[in-house]
N, C-alpha and C positions, 0 to 999 in steps of 0.2 A: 504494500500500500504506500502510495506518495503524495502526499500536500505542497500543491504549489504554491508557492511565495510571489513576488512581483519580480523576485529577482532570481530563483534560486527552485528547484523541483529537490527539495532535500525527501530522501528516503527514512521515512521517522523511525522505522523499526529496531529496536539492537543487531549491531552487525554479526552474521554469521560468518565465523570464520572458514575457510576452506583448508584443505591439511594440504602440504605441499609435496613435492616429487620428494623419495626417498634419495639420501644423500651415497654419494659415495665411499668405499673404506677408504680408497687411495684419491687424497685430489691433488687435482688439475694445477697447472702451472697457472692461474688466473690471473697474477698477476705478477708480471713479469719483475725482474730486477730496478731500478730507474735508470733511465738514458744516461749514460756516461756524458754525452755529447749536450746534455742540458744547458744553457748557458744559466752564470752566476748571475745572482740577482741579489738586490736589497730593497728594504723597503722600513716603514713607518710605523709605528705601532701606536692608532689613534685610536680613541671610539668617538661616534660623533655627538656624544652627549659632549663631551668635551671641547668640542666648539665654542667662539664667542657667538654671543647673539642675545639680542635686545629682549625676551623675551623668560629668561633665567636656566634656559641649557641650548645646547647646542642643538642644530636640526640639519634639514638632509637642504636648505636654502644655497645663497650665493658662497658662503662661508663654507660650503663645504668643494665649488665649485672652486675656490682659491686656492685651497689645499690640495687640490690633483693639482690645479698648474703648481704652485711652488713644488711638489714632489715632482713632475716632470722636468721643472729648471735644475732642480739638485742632483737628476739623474736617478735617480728611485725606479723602480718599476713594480712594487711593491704597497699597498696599504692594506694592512690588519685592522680588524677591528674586532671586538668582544662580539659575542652573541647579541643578534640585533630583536629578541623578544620583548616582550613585555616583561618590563622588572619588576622584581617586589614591593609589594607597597606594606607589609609589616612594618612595623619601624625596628624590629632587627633587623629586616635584611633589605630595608628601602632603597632604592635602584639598584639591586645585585642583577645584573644579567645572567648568574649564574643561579639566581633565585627564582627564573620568571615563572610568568603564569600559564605559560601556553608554549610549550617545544615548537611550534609550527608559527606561529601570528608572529605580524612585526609590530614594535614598539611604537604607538602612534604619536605619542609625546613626541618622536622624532621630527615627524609630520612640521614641514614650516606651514607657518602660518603667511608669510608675504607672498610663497608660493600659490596658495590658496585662493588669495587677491588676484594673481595673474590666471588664474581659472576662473574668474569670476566666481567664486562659490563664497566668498568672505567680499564685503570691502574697506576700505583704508579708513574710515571712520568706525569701523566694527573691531580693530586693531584694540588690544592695549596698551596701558603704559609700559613701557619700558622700565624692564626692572633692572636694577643695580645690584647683582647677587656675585660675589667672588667665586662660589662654588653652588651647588647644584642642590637645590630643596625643593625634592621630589614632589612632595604633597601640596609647595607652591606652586607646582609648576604644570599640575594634575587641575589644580582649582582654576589657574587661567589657561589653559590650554583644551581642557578636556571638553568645556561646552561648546567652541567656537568649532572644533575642530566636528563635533556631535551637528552645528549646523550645519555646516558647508556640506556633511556626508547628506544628510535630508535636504538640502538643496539640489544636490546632485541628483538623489533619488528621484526627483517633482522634474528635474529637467527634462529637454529633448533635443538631445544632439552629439556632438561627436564623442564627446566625454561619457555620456550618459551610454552609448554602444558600445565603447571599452569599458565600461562596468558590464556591463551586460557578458563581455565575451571573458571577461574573467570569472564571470561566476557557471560558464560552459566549462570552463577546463577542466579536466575529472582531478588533475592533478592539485589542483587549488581547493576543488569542491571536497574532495576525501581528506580533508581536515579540517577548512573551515567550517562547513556543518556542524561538526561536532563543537568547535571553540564556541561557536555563534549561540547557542540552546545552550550550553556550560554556562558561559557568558550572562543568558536571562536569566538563567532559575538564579543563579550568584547574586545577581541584583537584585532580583524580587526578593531572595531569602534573608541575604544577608546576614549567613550562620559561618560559624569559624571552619565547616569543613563540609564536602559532600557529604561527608559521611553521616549528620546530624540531616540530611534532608530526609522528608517522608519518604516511604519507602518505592511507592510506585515513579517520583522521581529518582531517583537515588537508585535504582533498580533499571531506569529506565522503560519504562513500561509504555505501550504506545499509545496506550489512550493519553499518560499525562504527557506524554509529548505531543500529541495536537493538541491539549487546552494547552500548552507552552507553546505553538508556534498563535491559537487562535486569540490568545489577550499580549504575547508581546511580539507579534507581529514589525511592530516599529521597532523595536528596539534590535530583533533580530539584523533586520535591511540596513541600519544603522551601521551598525557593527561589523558588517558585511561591508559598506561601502568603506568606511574607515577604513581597513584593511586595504581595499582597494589605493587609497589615494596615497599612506603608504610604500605599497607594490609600485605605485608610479613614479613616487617622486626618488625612492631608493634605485628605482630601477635608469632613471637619469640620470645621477649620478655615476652607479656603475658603466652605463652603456658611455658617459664622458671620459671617466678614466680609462677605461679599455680603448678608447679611441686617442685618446696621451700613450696607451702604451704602458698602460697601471692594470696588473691585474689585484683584486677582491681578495684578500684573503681571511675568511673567516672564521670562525670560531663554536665548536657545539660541545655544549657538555655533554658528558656521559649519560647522567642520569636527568630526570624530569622531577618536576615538584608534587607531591600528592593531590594539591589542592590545585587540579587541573581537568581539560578536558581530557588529556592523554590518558590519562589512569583513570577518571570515570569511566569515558565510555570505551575504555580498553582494559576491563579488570582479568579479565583471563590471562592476559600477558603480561600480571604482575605478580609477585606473591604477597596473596592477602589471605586473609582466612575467611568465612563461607559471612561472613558479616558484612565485608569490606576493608578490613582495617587493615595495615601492613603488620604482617611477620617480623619480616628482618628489612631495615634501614642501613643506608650508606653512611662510608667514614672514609678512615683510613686511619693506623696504627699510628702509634708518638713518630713522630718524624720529627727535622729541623722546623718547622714551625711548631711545633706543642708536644709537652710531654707528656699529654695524654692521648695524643690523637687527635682527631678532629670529627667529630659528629653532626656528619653531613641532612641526615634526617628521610633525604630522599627513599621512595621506596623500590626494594630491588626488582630487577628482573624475572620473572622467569623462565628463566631459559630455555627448558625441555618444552614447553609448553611454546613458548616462540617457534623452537625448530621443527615441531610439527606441524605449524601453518607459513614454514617457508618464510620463515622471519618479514612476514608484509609490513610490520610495522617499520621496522627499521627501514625497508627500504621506501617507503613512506617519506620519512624522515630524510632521508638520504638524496632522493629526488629533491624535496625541498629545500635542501642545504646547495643544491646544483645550482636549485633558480635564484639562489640570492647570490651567489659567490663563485670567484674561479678557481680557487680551491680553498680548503676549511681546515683546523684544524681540530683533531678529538681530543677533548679536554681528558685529564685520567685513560689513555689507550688499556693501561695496565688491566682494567677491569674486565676487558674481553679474555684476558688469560687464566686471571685469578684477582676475584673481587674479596675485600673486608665485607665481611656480613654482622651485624651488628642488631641483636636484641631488641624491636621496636619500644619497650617499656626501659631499655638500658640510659643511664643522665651522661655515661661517659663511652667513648671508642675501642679503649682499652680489653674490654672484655667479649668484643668480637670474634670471628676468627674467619679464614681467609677459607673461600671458596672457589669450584673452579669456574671459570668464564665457557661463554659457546669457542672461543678461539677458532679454526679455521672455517668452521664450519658455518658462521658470520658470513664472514669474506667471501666464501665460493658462492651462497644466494645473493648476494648483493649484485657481487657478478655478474653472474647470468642473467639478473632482472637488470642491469643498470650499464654494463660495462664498466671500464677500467674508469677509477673515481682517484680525484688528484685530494688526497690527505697529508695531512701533518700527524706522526702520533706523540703526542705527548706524553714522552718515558721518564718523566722525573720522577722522586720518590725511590719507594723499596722497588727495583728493579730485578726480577729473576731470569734465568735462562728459558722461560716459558716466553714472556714479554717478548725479548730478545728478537727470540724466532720465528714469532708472530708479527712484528713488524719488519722483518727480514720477508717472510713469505709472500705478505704483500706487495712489499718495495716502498714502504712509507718511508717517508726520512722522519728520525728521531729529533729532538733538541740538544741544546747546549747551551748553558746559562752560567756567562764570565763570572757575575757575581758569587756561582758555587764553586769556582775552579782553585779559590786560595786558601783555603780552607784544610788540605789534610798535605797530602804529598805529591810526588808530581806524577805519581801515578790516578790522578783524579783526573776521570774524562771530559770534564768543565775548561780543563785548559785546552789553550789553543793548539797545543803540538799533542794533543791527542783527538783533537776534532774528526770527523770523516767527511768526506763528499758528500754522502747521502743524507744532511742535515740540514737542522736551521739553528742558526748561532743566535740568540739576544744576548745584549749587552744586562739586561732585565725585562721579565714578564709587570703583566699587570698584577702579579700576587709580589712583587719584589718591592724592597725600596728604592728609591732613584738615583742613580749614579754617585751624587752628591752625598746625597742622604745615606747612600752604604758606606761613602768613604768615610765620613765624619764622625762615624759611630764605630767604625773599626779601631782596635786598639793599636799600636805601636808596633809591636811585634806583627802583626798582619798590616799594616802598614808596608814595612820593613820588606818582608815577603812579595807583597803587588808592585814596589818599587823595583825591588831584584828583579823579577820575571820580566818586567817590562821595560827596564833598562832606563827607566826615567827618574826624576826629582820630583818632590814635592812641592814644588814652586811650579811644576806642569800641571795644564789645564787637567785634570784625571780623565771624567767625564769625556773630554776627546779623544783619550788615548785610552780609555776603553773601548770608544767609537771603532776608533784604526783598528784595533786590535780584531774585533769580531767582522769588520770588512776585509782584514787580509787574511782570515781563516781560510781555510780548506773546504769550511760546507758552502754550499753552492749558494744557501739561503741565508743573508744579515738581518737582521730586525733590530730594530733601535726607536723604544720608544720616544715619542717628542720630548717629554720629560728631557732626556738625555740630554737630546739637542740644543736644548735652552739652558741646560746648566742647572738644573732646578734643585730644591734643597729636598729634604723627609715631606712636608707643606704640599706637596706636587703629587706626593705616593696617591697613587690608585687603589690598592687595596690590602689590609694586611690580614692575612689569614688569621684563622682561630679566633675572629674578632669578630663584632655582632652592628659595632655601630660606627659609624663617621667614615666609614668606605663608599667607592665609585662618584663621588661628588667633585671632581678634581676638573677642572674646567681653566683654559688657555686666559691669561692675566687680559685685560682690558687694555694692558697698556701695551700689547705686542701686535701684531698683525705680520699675515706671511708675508706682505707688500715689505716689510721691515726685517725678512730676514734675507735679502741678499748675500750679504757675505757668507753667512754660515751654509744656503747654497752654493755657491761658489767653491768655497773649502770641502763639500761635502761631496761635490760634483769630482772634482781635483779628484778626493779619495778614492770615490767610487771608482772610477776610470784607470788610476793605477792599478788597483787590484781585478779588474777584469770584472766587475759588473757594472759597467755602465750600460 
């Protein structure tokens, strides 16, 4: 049975899943080695919440159209950016892109608003003030952003014209439609209920049931088409930006975490492929063991996979996912790869990480469906942390390049694979992630002896810029990939950090000073361009 919308023929029923082809004992070389012959590249490590812009965060406007040209002048060919979802609006984890609400939807807070004005869907007196915010408050920026952005979509909706049939043909795509449906309807019941979890909704919601999902498309009807367009204008404006950069000769590199948030449409209305018990609730939740950031681990809360239960329907969800990581980005990277080999499983009633214990991943058996349903997909795996020979071989099999992070290279001996003379080809070198401190901010807070240490290795003084000569250092590496967040580039002190793990609050709000603009960093183009081009990626 199907209820048509104005915009959308959504299939209300709970999805059945279908069981997929049996796997093979021995697999296939599906993904070959990586091209030897790849040329070197570098690039930027922005998110565009981090943008200036009149409005209290960054957006996908002119500001972000600056930013491809000054990385094309610097000779970049490269921009990263975090997972572009809806972030969290708890006030722990308020704008964590790693916290969001939805695996699939983009972030519409992204959504400019002057863009919107040149669509005619907003105009110049419908505009607000200009706020004055150093850094990024989320819930400010929800409260001026979230209505105007709510009309221009119901404008869109009423209209009739060019714009109005690219909505239209977005909401045809199967590949847009087999997730936004489900975000869309998550989405209303979330707003009508406004309870801390699916899990507290009645049951024939919460269950899914078809009757209450027609009276939830027949009383929020608007809010659905809304949310629906949102998304849309989004998809367009992220989607001009990338189609500029690729035309500079910038490709997208993106970013997916491992795991998704419970208080989602993905685990609502995909409870079979999670482990929950016959109620709904999670079993076992995500973490990870004491590591260099906490010495108790980190209790991540997500709930786990389950696996056996994926691999008998052909892993669709993932490749789901995987599709839609294609249409946003030229290639992405997997946040935690480690978990597809061997995942921390962790006591859903447990306060601390610790008393976890590690489980196995789908490991190759992932990769060869994805394959066959997708072809050869351009990843990044993210190997940092407890690293094993399982890991290892699993991103050998596919051909992903691993990382490498300068900032962990000083630290024991010089058999530490962070250092430059043990880097490999097949990598991506930062100077620091967005979990790191900033260049500045790690130096300052290093003691003497490790001082001492990054001076030796690098052959420099402490009267040298650091910051730049950490720069050089991860562009005249061996891996084919440099990253270097802006932070770096600006010299910026701890004040600039993005985000510090095991922490709950004052993260992702880090936002480009008012008093910079790329128009004003010529030089440091120039010197960066210089670099870039000695070492063979320009």
């Amino acid at each position: 049975m199907a209820i048509s919308t104005s915009l959308f023929s959504f299939p209300l029923a709970p999805k059945l899943l279908t069981v997929g082809e049996d796997f093979p004992t021995q697999y296939g070389e599906w993904f070959p080695e990586s091209d030897p012959d790849i040329r070197r590249r570098a690039g930027v490590l922005l998110h565009p919440t981090s943008f200036r812009g009149p409005y209290g965060i960054g957006d996908l406007g002119d500001e972000a159209f600056r930013f491809v040209d000054w990385l094309h002048e610097a000779g970049f060919s490269v921009w990263q950016v975090l997972p572009l979802v809806p972030p969290g609006r708890k006030a722990n984890e308020e704008g964590s892109p790693y916290s969001g609400q939805d695996a699939n939807c983009g972030n519409t807070l992204l959504i400019s608003l002057d863009e919107l004005v040149k669509d005619g869907l907003l105009t110049k007196d419908e505009l607000p003030e200009p706020v004055d915010h150093d850094h990024v408050v989320f819930s400010t920026v929800a409260d001026i952003k979230d209505p105007l952005i709510a009309k221009a979509a119901e404008r869109l909706i009423q209209s009739d014209g060019d714009l109005k049939r690219q909505l239209e043909e977005f909401c045809k795509d199967p590949e847009i439609s087999s997730w936004l449906e489900d975000a869309a309807y998550f989405a209303a019941i979330d707003n009508r209920l406004n309870s801390f979890s699916w899990y507290e909704w009645p049951e024939p919601l919460k269950n899914r049931h078809l009757s209450a999902l027609v009276e939830v498309f027949q009383t929020e009807r608007d809010f659905i088409n809304i949310f629906i367009a949102q998304q849309f204008l989004f998809q367009r404006q992220w989607q001009r930006v990338r189609s500029y950069a690729n035309m500079k000769g910038i490709t997208i590199m993106g970013d997916m975490p491992i795991y998704v948030g419970y208080q989602s449409a993905d685990v609502w209305a995909n409870k079979k492929q999670f482990l929950l018990n016959k109620k709904g609730f999670p079993l076992l939740v995500s973490g990870v063991p004491p590591d260099a950031f906490s010495e108790t681990g980190q209790l991540w809360g997500s709930p786990l996979y389950d696996w056996k239960a994926m691999e008998k329907d052909g892993f669709s969800w993932w490749i789901r996912r995987i599709k839609r990581a294609q249409n946003l980005y030229d290639d992405f990277r997997i946040d935690h790869f480690r978990g597809f080999a061997g995942y921390w499983a962790v006591p859903s009633e447990a306060k601390i990480a610790t008393v976890g214990r590690w489980k196995a991943g789908p490991g190759k058996s992932l990769f060869d469906a994805i394959s066959r349903a997708v072809g050869k997909i351009n990843i990044i795996a993210e190997d940092l942390g407890v690293i094993t020979e399982d890991v290892v071989q699993l991103r050998k099999y596919i051909g992903a390049p691993g990382m490498a992070v300068l900032q962990f290279g000083f630290g024991s001996d010089s058999a530490n694979p962070h250092l430059p003379h043990n880097h490999e080809p097949n990598q991506v070198v930062y100077t620091g992630t967005h979990d790191n401190d900033t260049m500045r901010g790690w130096w300052d807070n290093l003691n003497e002896g490790e001082k001492s240490n990054v001076l030796k290795y690098l052959s420099v003084s402490e009267k040298d810029d650091i910051p730049w000569v950490l720069i050089r250092a991860a562009l005249s590496s061996v891996a084919q990939t440099a990253i270097i967040p802006l932070q770096d580039v600006l010299r910026l002190g701890n004040s600039a950090r993005m985000n510090t793990p095991a922490t709950q609050f004052g993260n992702w709000k880090w936002r480009i000073p008012n008093s910079l603009s790329f128009e004003s960093l010529d030089t440091e183009a120039s010197k960066l361009k210089d670099m870039i081009s000695l070492y063979g990626r320009l």
